[in-house]
C-alpha positions in Angstrom: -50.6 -55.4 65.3 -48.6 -55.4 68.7 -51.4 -57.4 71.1 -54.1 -59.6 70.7 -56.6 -56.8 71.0 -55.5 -55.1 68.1 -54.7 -58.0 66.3 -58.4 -58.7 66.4 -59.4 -55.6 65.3 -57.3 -55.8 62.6 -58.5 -59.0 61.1 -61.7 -57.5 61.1 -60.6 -54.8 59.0 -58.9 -56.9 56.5 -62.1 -59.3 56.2 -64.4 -56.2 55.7 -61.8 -54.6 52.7 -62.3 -57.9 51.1 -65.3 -58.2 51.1 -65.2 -54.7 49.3 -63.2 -55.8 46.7 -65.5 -58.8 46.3 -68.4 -56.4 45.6 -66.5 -54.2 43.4 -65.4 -57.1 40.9 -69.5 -58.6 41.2 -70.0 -54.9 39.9 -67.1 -54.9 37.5 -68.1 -58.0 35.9 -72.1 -56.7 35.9 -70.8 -53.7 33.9 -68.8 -56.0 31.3 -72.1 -57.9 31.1 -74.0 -55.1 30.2 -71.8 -53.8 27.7 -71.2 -57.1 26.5 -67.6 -56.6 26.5 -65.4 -59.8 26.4 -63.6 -61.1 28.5 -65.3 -59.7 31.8 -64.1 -59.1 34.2 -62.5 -61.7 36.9 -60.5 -61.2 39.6 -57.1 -63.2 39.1 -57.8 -64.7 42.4 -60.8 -66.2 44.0 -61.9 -64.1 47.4 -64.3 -66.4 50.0 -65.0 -64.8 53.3 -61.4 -64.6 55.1 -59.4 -65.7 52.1 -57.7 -65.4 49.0 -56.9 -68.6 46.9 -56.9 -70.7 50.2 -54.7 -68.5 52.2 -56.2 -66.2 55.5 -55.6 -62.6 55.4 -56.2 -62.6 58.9 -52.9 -61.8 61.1 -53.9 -63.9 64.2 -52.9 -67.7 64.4 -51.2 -67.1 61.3 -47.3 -67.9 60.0 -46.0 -64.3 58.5 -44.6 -66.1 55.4 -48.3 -67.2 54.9 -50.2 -63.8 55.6 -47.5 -62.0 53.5 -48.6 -64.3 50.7 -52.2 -63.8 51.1 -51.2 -59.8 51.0 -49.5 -60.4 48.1 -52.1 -62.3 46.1 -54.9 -58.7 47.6 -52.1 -56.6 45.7 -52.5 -58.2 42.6 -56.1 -58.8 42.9 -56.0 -54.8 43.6 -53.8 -54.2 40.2 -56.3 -56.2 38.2 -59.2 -54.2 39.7 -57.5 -50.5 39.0 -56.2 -51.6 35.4 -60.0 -52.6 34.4 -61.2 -48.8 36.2 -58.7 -47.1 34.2 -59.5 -48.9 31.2 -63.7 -49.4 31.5 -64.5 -47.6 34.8 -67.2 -45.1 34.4 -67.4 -41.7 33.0 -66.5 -38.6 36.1 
């Protein structure tokens, strides 16, 4: 993001993808549930609203050391999510 504008814009983005990957580990961890497998499923890091184990994903207002670790910490949360779709996921 270059300007304020799109900065804004972008934010919104990033809020709306996690709350995507919220919704895909609730589903995730309803499918372990109903297979009963063990562990279920849990994202490594905890995802409320804006942010991801206390830090903003949001760009605007924020320190680039500290978005770039909020980044980070999606990445993994991402990993986590892929490795159980490879390994459980449904059936094509």
């Amino acid at each position: 993001p270059v300007n304020p504008f799109w900065s804004a814009r972008y934010d919104k983005a990033m809020v709306c993808f996690l709350a995507c990957l919220q919704e895909f580990a609730d589903f995730a961890k309803g499918q372990d549930r109903a297979k009963k497998h063990s562990p279920e499923f849990e994202l490594p890091y905890k995802l409320e609203a804006d942010k991801i184990d206390g830090k903003t994903i949001k760009y605007s207002f924020n320190r680039d050391d500290k978005w770039t670790a909020a980044l980070k910490l999606m990445l993994s949360d991402l990993k986590v999510a892929l490795s159980w779709l490879t390994d459980r996921g449904m059936p094509a």
